[in-house]
Phi, psi and omega in degrees: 000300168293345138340301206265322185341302201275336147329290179273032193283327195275026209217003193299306175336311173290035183291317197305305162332283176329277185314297188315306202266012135221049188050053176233148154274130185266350198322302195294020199257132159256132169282085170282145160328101171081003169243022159357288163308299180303332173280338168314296210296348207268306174299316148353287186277005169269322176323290148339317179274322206283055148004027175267106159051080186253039178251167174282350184265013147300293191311300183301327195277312218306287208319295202291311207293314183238096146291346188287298176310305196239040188280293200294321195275322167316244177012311177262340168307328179281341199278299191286265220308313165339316194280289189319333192264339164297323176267331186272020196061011195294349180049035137287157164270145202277302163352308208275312174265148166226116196299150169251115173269011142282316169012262182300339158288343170253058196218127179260016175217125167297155183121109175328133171292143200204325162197175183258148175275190212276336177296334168241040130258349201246349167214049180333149166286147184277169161287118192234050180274347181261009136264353158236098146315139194302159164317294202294349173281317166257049202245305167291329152273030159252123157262121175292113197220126154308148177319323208282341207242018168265147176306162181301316185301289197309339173261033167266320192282295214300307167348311166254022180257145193257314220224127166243118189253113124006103167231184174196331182234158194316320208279333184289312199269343193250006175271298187297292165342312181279358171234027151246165164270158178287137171307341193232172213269354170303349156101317177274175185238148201245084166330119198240091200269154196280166176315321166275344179097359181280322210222197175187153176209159214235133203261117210223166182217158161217101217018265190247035171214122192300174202184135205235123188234111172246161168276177177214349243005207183264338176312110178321308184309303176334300185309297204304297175308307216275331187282322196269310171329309182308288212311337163328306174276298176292323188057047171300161157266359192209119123312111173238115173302145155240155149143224198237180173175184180246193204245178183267022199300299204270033154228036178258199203251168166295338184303292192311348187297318209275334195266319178268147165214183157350180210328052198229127171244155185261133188247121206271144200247343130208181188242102188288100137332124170247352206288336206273197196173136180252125184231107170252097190068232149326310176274158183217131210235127179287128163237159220246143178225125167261155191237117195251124195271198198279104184304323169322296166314318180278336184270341146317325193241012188292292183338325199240136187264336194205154177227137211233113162228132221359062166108331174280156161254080253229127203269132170261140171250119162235050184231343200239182176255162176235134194282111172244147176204139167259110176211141179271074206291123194250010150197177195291298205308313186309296184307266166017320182279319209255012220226003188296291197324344200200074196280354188247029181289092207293335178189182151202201224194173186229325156298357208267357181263026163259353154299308163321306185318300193315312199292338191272312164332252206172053166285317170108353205238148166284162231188132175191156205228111166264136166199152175232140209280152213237299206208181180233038198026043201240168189294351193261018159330126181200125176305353195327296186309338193266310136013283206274296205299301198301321199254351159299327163290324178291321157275351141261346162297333209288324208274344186286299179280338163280345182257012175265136149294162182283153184257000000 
């Protein structure tokens, strides 16, 4: 996803383009002043969700078919796969194959998959395929309703929702699906597209706490917008990221190696901007700017040392921080450079500083970022991990907000 984002960055305007040639519906995209970008992404991740000839030679025809419109986006698309096919060696023309390009939208880390480290061979994640419903199942229970067009009841459930939760990628988003419930006893879930048309949330109970779930994807700026539309309409009290990242393993001491693994989550006390950077001559240095997540929030989810889902058991982390950034890291050294700086980073992630944003906006709201580690943001990435890290993360927030008083 941040591939083609960044591919088609010079292309925004044409989202319209975009969305007709590849069979995504645009009705609802308004040409509003200045959210351009954002209806791209949006045509992306509907692209990205409809899993139809979801390759690069879609992408290449999309290109050919409106050259007037998509000229520059040829150029760096070809551009992009030329580099995939130069680092992964394949000596092919890339055209020809087809790369799977969600890789990086369901990845909280970049890097070709390429062997498993010894640690996911030697302890596969169990199977939680009964707790991530498919897109499309949970596509056939929503019904989609403009704000103006909820019923009395349903703006009585909005009313009382406290907690809006946070996904940015599908796998993340079909986890927190599979552990709420439909407002009503009908089985269905009721999509809620917001007042400006910008953005939609999908409206949940989790035994007795109402609960508001939107996507975001991973660009922050994106996070940012769509999270300040909702919070318009819900006027929540609480932001909860759910979802996955990678961990901070091979640039820590051997203690921390021994504390963190595979699916063990972090419940983050805050999140470091890594993007800026001091450039002295040659050299160039990160500063690291922190975000202090939610006292409340936090003190809420502090408590459980381990979280237990079918038979495994997974270490909860509350002493360290996350690393935000939007970067795809494609080998150990690049993350290992960016990450010296912010030595008490247990891992990181890419959406949470539009959290942050939204909330400095007048969002209104306290804020906190849960995630389970996936990968280690190394070239030994293997999706294997992510499944299990997303609904092990998603079923301990859930269990967390059914066992709270209010804080």
């Amino acid at each position: 996803m941040a591939a083609v984002i960044k591919i088609f960055g010079s292309s925004t305007a044409h989202y319209m383009t975009i969305g007709a040639g590849l069979h995504v519906d645009v009705s609802d995209l308004k040409p509003i002043p200045g959210i351009a970008d954002t209806n791209l992404n949006l045509v992306f991740q509907r692209w990205f969700d409809a899993d139809r000839d979801v390759n690069w030679d879609t992408l290449i025809k999309l290109c050919d078919d409106f050259r007037d419109q998509l000229g520059k986006a040829k150029s760096n698309l070809l551009a992009y796969i030329g580099g995939l096919a130069e680092s992964h060696e394949t000596g092919t023309k890339q055209e020809s194959k087809k790369i799977d390009p969600k890789e990086p939208l369901e990845s909280a880390a970049a890097g070709k998959d390429k062997s498993k480290s010894d640690d996911q061979k030697s302890d596969p994640p169990p199977d939680v395929s009964k707790y991530c419903p498919k897109l499309d199942d949970i596509e056939e229970k929503i019904l989609t309703k403009k704000f103006s067009k909820l019923t009395g009841e349903e703006k009585e459930f909005i009313k009382k929702v406290r907690y809006i939760l946070v996904t940015a990628t599908p796998i993340e988003y079909r986890a927190v699906m599979g552990s709420i419930k439909p407002t009503g006893d009908d089985g269905q879930y009721i999509k809620v597209i917001t007042k400006d048309r910008s953005a939609n949330f999908i409206l949940g109970k989790y035994e007795s706490c109402n609960v508001a779930i939107t996507r975001t994807g991973q660009e922050p700026n994106e996070t940012e917008d769509i999270l300040v539309s909702v919070q318009k309409d819900v006027e929540a009290k609480y932001v909860i990221a759910i979802g996955i990242c990678y961990g901070a393993k091979e640039s820590k001491t051997d203690e921390l190696d021994d504390k963190t693994k595979l699916g063990d989550i972090i419940v983050a006390k805050s999140i470091i901007d890594t993007e800026q950077q001091r450039i002295e001559g040659k050299d160039r240095s990160t500063i690291p700017t922190e975000y202090h997540c939610g006292t409340n929030l936090f003190n809420l989810f502090k408590h459980s040392e381990v979280f237990k889902i079918e038979k495994k058991t997974v270490k909860v982390h509350h002493q360290g921080s996350l690393a935000s950034e939007f970067t795809l890291f494609r080998s150990k050294e690049a993350k290992e450079e960016k990450l010296k700086y912010v030595q008490k980073a247990l891992g990181g992630e890419m959406e949470a500083k539009g959290i942050y944003r939204a909330a400095k906006r007048g969002g209104g709201f306290e804020w906190i970022v849960i995630k389970a580690i996936v990968d280690w943001g190394t070239e030994e990435k293997d999706k294997m991990w992510q499944p299990f890290g997303a609904v092990s993360c998603a079923r301990f927030v859930l269990q967390c907000l059914d066992d709270e008083d209010e804080p």
